[in-house]
C-alpha positions in Angstrom: -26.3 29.1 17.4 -24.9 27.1 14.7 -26.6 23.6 14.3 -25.4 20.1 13.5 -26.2 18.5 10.5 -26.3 15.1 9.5 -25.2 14.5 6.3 -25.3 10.8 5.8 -26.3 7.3 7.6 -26.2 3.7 7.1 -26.0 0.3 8.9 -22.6 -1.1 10.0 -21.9 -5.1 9.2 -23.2 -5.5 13.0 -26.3 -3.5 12.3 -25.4 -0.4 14.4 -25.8 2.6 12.6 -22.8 5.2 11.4 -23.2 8.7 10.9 -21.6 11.6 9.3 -22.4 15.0 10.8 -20.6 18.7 10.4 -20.8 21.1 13.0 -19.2 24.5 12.1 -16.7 23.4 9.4 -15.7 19.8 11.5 -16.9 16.8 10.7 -17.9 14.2 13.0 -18.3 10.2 12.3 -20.1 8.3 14.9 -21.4 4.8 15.4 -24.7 4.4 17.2 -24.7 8.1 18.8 -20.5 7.7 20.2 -18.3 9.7 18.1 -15.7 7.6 15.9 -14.0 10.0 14.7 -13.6 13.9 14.1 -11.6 16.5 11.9 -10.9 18.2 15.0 -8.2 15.9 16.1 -5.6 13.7 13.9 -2.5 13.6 15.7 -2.6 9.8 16.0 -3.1 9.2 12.3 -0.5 11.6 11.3 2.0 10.1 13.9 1.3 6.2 13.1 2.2 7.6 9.3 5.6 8.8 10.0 6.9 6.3 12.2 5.6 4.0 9.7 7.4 5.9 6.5 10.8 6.8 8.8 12.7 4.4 6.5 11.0 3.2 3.5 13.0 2.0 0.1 12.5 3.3 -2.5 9.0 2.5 -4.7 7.4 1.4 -1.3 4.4 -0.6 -1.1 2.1 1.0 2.1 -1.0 -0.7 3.3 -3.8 1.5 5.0 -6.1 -0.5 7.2 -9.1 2.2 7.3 -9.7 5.2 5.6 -11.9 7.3 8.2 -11.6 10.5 7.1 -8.0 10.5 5.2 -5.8 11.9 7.6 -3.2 8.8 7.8 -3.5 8.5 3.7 -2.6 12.7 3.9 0.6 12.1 5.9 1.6 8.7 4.4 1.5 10.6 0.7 3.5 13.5 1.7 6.2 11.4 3.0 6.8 9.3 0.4 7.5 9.9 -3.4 5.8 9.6 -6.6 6.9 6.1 -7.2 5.0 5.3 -4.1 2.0 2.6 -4.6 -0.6 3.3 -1.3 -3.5 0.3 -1.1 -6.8 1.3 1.2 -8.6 -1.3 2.5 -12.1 0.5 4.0 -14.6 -1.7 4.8 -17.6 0.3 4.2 -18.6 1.5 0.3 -20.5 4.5 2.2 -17.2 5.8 4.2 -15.3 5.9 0.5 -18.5 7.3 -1.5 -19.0 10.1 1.7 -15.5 10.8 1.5 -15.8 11.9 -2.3 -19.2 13.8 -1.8 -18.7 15.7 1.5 -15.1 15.7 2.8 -13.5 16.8 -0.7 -12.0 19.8 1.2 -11.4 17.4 4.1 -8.9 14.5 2.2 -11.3 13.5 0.1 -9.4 14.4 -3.4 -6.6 12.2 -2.2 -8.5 8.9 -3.1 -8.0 10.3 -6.7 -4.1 10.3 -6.6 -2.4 7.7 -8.9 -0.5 6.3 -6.5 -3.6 5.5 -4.2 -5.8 2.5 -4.6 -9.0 2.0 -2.7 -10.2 -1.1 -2.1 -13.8 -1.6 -0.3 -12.9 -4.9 1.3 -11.9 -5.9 4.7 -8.3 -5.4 5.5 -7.6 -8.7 7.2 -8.5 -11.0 3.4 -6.5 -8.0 1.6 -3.4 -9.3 3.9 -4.7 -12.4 3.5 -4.5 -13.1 0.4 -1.4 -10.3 -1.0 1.0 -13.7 -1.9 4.4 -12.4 -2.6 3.0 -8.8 -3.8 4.2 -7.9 0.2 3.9 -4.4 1.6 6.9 -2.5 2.8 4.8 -1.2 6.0 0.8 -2.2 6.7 -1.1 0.9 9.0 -4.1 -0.5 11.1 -6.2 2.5 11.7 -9.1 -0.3 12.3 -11.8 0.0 15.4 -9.6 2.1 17.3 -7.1 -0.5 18.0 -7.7 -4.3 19.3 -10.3 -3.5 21.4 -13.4 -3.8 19.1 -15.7 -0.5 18.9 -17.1 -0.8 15.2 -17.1 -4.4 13.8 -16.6 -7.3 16.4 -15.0 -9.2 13.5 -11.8 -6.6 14.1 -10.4 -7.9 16.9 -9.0 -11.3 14.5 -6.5 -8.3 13.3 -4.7 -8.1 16.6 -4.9 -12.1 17.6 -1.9 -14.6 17.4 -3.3 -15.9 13.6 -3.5 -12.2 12.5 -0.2 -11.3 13.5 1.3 -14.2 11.5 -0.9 -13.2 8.7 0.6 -10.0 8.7 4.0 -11.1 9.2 4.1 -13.0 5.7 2.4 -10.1 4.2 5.3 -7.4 4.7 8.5 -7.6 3.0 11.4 -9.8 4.6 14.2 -7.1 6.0 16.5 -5.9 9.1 12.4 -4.1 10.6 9.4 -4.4 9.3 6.9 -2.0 9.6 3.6 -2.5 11.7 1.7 0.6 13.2 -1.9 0.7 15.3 -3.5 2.7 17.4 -3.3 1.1 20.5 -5.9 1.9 23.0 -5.8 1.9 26.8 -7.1 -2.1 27.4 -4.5 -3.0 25.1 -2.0 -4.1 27.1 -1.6 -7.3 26.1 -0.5 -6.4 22.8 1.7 -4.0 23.2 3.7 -6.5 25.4 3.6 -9.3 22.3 5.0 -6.4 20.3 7.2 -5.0 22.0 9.2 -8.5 23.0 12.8 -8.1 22.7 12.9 -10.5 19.8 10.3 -9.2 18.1 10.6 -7.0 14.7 7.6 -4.7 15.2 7.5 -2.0 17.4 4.1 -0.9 19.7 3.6 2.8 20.0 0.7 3.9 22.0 -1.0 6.6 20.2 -3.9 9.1 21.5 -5.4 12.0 19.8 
């Protein structure tokens, strides 16, 4: 029987604790004891990436709410070019130091490409605080979606203020490019978003 390992822990903002464990070549992330995330399943991640990067200009400016365990970064950085400039905001030092240490052969040697910058900060003051340095499309991998899992603190992505927040941080143009994994008790949203005047688009996305 092959056993599971745990690799790393450490406290969450909200004091829970976060886990990395393998298990016969996957690796599982899980806050508390419920699983996060795995490398068994990243059809979500890869699919928010290219309906995000379907028509990006040239020398695009991405935004990555959430690193996890790279799979969104992957997909973004094979569908755009070398004159691409990709921003991470990841909350947690430990998720970018574990990604570097134990998920090399994951997605790990991606946060060394030169077009990638990692930034251990929340995403929320990253849009925040961008000015007129906007971002061509912004990807919220955060929490699962609006309904908070990880960090209560979250769910201010997804309200009315965080919206508008994110609004001035993309680029002014014919669409503009918002992506998040929506979850089933998101409803709400997804109706805000997908308004017939509005110039994002909701997508729900399961794994």
């Amino acid at each position: 029987m092959k056993i599971t390992r745990t690799l790393a822990t450490c406290k969450t903002p909200d004091g829970a604790q976060l886990t990395l464990h393998e298990h016969d070549g996957q690796h599982f992330l899980k806050v508390a004891g419920l699983q996060l995330m795995s490398t068994t399943a990243s059809s979500s991640e890869e699919r928010m990436a290219e309906l995000s990067c379907h028509h990006l200009p040239e020398k695009p400016r991405v935004l990555i709410g959430g690193l996890g365990f790279g799979f969104t970064l992957r997909r973004v950085l094979e569908l755009t070019g070398s004159d691409a400039r990709v921003d991470v905001a990841e909350l947690l030092p430990e998720v970018v130091a574990w990604n570097r240490e134990f998920l090399q052969e994951v997605n790990g040697r991606l946060l060394d490409d030169p077009r990638v910058g990692i930034h251990v900060r929340d995403v929320y003051d990253l849009i925040d605080r961008c000015g007129n340095d906007r971002y061509h499309a912004i990807l919220l991998d955060v929490d699962n979606g609006p309904d908070p899992f990880f960090q209560k603190g979250n769910e201010r992505l997804y309200a009315k203020p965080g919206i508008i927040r994110i609004k001035n941080a993309l680029h002014p143009g014919d669409q503009r490019h918002l992506q998040c994994e929506l979850g089933g008790q998101s409803r709400r949203l997804r109706r805000k978003l997908s308004r017939p005047r509005s110039q994002y688009h909701a997508h729900r996305l399961q794994h």
